[in-house]
C-alpha positions, 0 to 999 in steps of 0.5 A, spaced: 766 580 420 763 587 421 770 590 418 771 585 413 762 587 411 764 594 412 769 594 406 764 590 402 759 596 403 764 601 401 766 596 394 759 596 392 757 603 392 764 604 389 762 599 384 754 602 382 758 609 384 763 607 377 769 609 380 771 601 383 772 595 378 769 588 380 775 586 382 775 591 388 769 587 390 771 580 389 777 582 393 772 584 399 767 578 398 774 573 398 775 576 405 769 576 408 769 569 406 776 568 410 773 572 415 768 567 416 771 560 416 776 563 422 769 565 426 767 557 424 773 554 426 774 558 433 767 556 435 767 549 433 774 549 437 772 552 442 765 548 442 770 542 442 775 545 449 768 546 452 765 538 451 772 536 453 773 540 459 767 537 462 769 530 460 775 532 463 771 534 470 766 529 469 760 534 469 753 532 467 751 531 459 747 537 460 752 542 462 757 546 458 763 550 462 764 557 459 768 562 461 766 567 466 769 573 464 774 574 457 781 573 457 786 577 461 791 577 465 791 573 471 796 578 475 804 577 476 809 573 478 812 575 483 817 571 487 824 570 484 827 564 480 831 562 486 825 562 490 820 559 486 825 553 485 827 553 492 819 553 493 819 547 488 823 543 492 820 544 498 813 542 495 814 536 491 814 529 493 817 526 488 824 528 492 822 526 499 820 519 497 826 519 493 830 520 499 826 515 503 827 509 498 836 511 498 835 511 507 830 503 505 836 501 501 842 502 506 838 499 512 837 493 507 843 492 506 846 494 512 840 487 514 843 483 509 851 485 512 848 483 519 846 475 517 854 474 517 855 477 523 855 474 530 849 475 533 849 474 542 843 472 546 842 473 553 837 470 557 835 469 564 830 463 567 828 464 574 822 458 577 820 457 584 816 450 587 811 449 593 810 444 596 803 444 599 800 437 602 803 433 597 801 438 591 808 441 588 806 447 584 811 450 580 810 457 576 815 463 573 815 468 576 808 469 579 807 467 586 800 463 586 797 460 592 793 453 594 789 450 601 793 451 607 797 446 611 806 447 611 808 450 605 815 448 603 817 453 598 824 453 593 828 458 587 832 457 582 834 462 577 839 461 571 842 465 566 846 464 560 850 467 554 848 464 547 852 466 541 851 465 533 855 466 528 854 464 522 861 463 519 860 462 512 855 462 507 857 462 500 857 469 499 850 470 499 849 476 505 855 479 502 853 480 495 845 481 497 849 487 502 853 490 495 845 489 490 842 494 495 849 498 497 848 499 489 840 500 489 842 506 494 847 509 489 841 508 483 837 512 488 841 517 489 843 518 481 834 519 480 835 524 486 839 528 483 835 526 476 829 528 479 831 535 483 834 537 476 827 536 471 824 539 477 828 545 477 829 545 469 821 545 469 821 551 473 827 555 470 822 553 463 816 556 466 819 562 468 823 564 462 816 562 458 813 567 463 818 573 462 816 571 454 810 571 454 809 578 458 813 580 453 809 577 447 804 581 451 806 588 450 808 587 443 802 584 440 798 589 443 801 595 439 801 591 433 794 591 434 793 599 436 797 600 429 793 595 426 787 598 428 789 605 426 792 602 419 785 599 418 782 606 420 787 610 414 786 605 409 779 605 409 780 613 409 785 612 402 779 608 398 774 612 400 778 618 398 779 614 391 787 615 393 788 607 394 785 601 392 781 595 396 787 591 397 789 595 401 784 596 405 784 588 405 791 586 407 790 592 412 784 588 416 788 581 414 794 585 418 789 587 423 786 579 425 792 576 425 794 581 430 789 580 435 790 573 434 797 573 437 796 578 442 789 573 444 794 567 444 800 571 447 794 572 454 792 565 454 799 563 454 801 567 460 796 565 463 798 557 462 805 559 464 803 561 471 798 556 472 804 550 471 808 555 476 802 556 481 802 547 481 810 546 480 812 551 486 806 551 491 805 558 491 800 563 490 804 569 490 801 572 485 799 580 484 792 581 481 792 586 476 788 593 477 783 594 473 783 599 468 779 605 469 774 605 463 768 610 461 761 609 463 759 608 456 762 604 451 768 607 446 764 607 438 768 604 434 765 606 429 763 600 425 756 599 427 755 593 421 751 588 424 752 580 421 747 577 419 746 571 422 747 565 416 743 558 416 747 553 417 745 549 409 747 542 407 755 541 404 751 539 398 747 546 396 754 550 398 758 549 391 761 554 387 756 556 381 751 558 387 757 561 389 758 565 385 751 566 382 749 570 389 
């Protein structure tokens, strides 16, 4: 916005100056107002995260979440693939509770098998009698006492062997033996599936990681060379050696530019945080601050944007456009 309100400034003294055409004007009007919708549209998106980022944390109406500090780099990655994917394996339920459902169905069907088998039963009964003035008492195994007078005691013990077996059922133990005997092998195939999702999650994320990094260094020259363009063609149509597109596709080069580098940092920061939530580890390097001057560098744009009332869509047609 204040690049794109330098360039009006400029146009318009070239204008009453007489050494620029109308053209050149409308040229840096049309990009002011581009400059514009993209300001209007990030801040409705962002007014849009912020009110589902506090749906999503079940804050109170009253409350809106913004950012703490601008966008930067959280810090580095700094296990290895393989460290992160044996990490990941580690820290994820979903494998664990894969092999506890193949043990359950083995020891199901390892049950089932048993239905058929013979079953052998060994038992002991031990009873004792007393005979105390005509009273029997009879108790196993403890010993219990009553009155007084003779007493006539008797033991007796017994022990026994039981065997069952069943001997034929119509195959019901068998089959119900081989449906669970398959369950585990449906188990072990959703094992293995899961431990690959898991890796390749892991795989995905680090190599995005490694891209974005890259995207990272990229974009930011693209904006340093932008910049500098912006500066030297603004220089040119000064000087009266260029025309105003120039200075317009230059400051359009400029914004996408810091566009991509913003989304290349938000991306990276996305990246490590699903790395951070896939492995369970936070071994990250916080990044060292860059040692900045006390005072702020002037970029030497020091336009200030007025701030513009919010009109109904009614009264913004295209003959009042144009009149202003």
């Amino acid at each position: 916005m204040r690049a794109s309100l330098v360039s009006l400034r400029d146009a318009r003294a070239r204008f009453q100056a007489g050494v620029a055409t109308k053209l050149e004007v409308l040229q840096a009007e049309t990009q002011l107002g581009r400059d514009e919708q993209l300001l209007t549209n990030s801040i409705a998106s962002q007014s849009i995260a912020r009110r589902s980022l506090a749906r999503l944390l079940d804050l109170p109406q009253t409350i809106t979440p913004t950012a703490k500090e601008p966008l930067r780099v959280l810090g580095v990655w700094t296990p290895s693939l393989q460290e992160s994917i044996v990490a990941a394996y580690a820290f994820r339920e979903e494998l664990s509770n894969a092999i506890l459902d193949i043990s359950v169905a083995n020891s199901n069907s390892n049950a089932a098998r048993g239905a058929v088998q013979p079953f052998l039963n060994i038992f002991e009964t031990l009873t004792a009698s007393r005979n105390s003035g005509g009273t029997i008492s009879s108790f196993s195994p403890t010993l219990s006492t009553y009155g007084d007078g003779s007493f006539n005691y008797s033991v007796s013990n017994s022990v026994g062997l039981g065997l069952t077996w069943s001997i034929f059922d119509g195959g019901k133990a068998m089959a119900q033996s081989r449906q669970f005997k398959q369950k585990a092998a449906e188990n072990a195939f959703k094992f293995a599936d899961q431990r690959d999702t898991i890796r390749f999650q892991v795989e995905q994320s680090f190599y995005q990681l490694r891209q974005h990094n890259r995207d990272i260094q990229t974009t930011s020259r693209e904006v340093i060379s932008a910049r500098e363009s912006l500066r030297l063609a603004r220089l040119r149509y000064q000087a009266g050696v260029t025309t105003q597109r120039e200075v317009v596709d230059t400051q359009r080069d400029l914004t996408q530019a810091e566009v991509a580098y913003a989304t290349a940092l938000a991306n990276y920061n996305t990246s490590l945080a699903e790395l951070r939530r896939r492995t369970g580890l936070d071994q990250v390097a916080v990044c060292q601050p860059p040692k900045l001057p006390a005072q702020k560098p002037d970029t030497g744009i020091k336009v200030p944007v007025p701030p513009e009332p919010l009109q109904p869509a009614c009264q913004a047609n295209l003959r009042r456009l144009g009149q202003s």
